[in-house]
N, C-alpha and C positions, 0 to 999 in steps of 0.2 A: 670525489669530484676530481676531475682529471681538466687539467689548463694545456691549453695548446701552446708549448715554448719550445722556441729553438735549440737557446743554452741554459746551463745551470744560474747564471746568474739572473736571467728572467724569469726564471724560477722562487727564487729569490727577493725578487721585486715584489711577485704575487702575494708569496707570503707575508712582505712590508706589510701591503694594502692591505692584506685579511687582518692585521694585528692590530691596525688601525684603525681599521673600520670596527674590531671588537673594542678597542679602549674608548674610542668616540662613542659607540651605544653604551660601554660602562659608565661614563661620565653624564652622558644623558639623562641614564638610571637617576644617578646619583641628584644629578640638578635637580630632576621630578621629584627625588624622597626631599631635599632639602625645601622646594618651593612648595610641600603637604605642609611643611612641616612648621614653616613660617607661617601660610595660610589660619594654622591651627594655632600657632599661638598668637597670633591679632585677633583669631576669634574668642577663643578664652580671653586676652585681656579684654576684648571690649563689649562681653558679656560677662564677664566671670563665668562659674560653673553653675549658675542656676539657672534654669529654663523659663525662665521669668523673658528673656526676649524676644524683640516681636520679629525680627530675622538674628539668622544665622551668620550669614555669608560676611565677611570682609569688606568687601566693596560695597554694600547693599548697605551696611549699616552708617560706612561713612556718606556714601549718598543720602541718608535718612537724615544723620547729624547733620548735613549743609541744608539740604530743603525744609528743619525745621528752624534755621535760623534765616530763612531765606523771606523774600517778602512773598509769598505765596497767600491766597483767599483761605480760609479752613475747609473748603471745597475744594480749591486747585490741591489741597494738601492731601486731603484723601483720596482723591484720584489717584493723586504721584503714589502713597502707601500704595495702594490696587497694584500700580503699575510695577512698584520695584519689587510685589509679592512676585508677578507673572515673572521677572527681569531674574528672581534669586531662583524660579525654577529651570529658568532657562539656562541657568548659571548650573545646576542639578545636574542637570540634563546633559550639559559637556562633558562636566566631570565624571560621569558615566562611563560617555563613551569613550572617555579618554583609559580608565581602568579599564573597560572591553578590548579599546585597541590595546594596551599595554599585555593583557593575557593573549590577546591573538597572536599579538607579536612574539612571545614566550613561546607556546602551541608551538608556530611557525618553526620557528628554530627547530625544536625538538621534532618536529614530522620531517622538516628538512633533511635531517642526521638521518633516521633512521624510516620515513616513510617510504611509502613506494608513490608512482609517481602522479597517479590522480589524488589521492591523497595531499598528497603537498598543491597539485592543481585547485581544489576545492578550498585550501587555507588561506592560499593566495589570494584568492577570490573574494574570500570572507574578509580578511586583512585589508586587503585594497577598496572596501566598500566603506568599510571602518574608517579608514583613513582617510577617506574622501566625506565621511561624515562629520568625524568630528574637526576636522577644517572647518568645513561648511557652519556647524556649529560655535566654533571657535571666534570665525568672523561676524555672525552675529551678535555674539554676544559682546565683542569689541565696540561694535556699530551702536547696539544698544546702550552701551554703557557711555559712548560718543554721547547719544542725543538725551541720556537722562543729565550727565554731565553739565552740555550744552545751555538744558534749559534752568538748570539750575543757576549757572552763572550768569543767562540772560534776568530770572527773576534777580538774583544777589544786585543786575549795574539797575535796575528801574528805580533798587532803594535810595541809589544816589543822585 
């Protein structure tokens, strides 16, 4: 890759930014392996290790432990289960494409180096779809997690 500079010290500058921009995706890495990593262990604690639970996910189970202490009917209740089941795949479902994006990005780099140049065109492509997916994904799942939230706390103020 050749940079259009005048002197050696813009030269220089370039290579700042390239070291930069690798240590910020290093740390990125890193924040991703550390937030698996906590994810997993709220879920062991708040299952232990048997398969005896009725979800998986972190958030889903703490939503489950407020709506069952919540003033809900035993019918608004199993709705809500229904709902947080759709809510934990939808949660699935990110987390997917967030490992998809995370190896396209990997790919990328690597066709980068040594592809030729429709090859890295086609990565591009796939990568930037990716990542326009699991945004899109990401913000639902926020939204959703807003309005199970929501109606939770509106059942929790009726009881008072």
């Amino acid at each position: 890759m050749q940079e259009n500079v005048i002197s050696p010290s813009d030269m220089s500058r370039v290579q700042e930014e390239a070291a930069l921009h690798s240590r910020h995706a290093d740390l990125k890495d890193r924040l991703r392996g550390i937030s698996q990593g906590y994810d997993r262990l709220r879920r062991v604690s708040h299952q232990g290790y048997g398969a005896e639970a009725e979800f998986e996910e972190p958030r889903v189970i703490d939503l489950w432990d407020l709506a069952r202490t919540a003033n809900f009917t035993e019918k608004e209740l199993e709705a809500f289960r229904e709902e947080l089941k759709h809510f934990e795949v939808k949660i699935e479902k990110h987390n997917h494409y967030q490992k998809q994006l995370e190896i396209s990005h990997q790919k990328l780099k690597h066709v980068e180096r040594f592809g030729d140049h429709e090859h890295v065109s086609r990565n591009k492509e796939r990568y930037a779809m990716l990542e326009e997916k699991t945004k899109e994904l990401g913000y639902k799942v926020k939204k959703h997690l807003q309005d199970l939230s929501g109606r939770i706390s509106r059942a929790r103020h009726n009881e008072l």
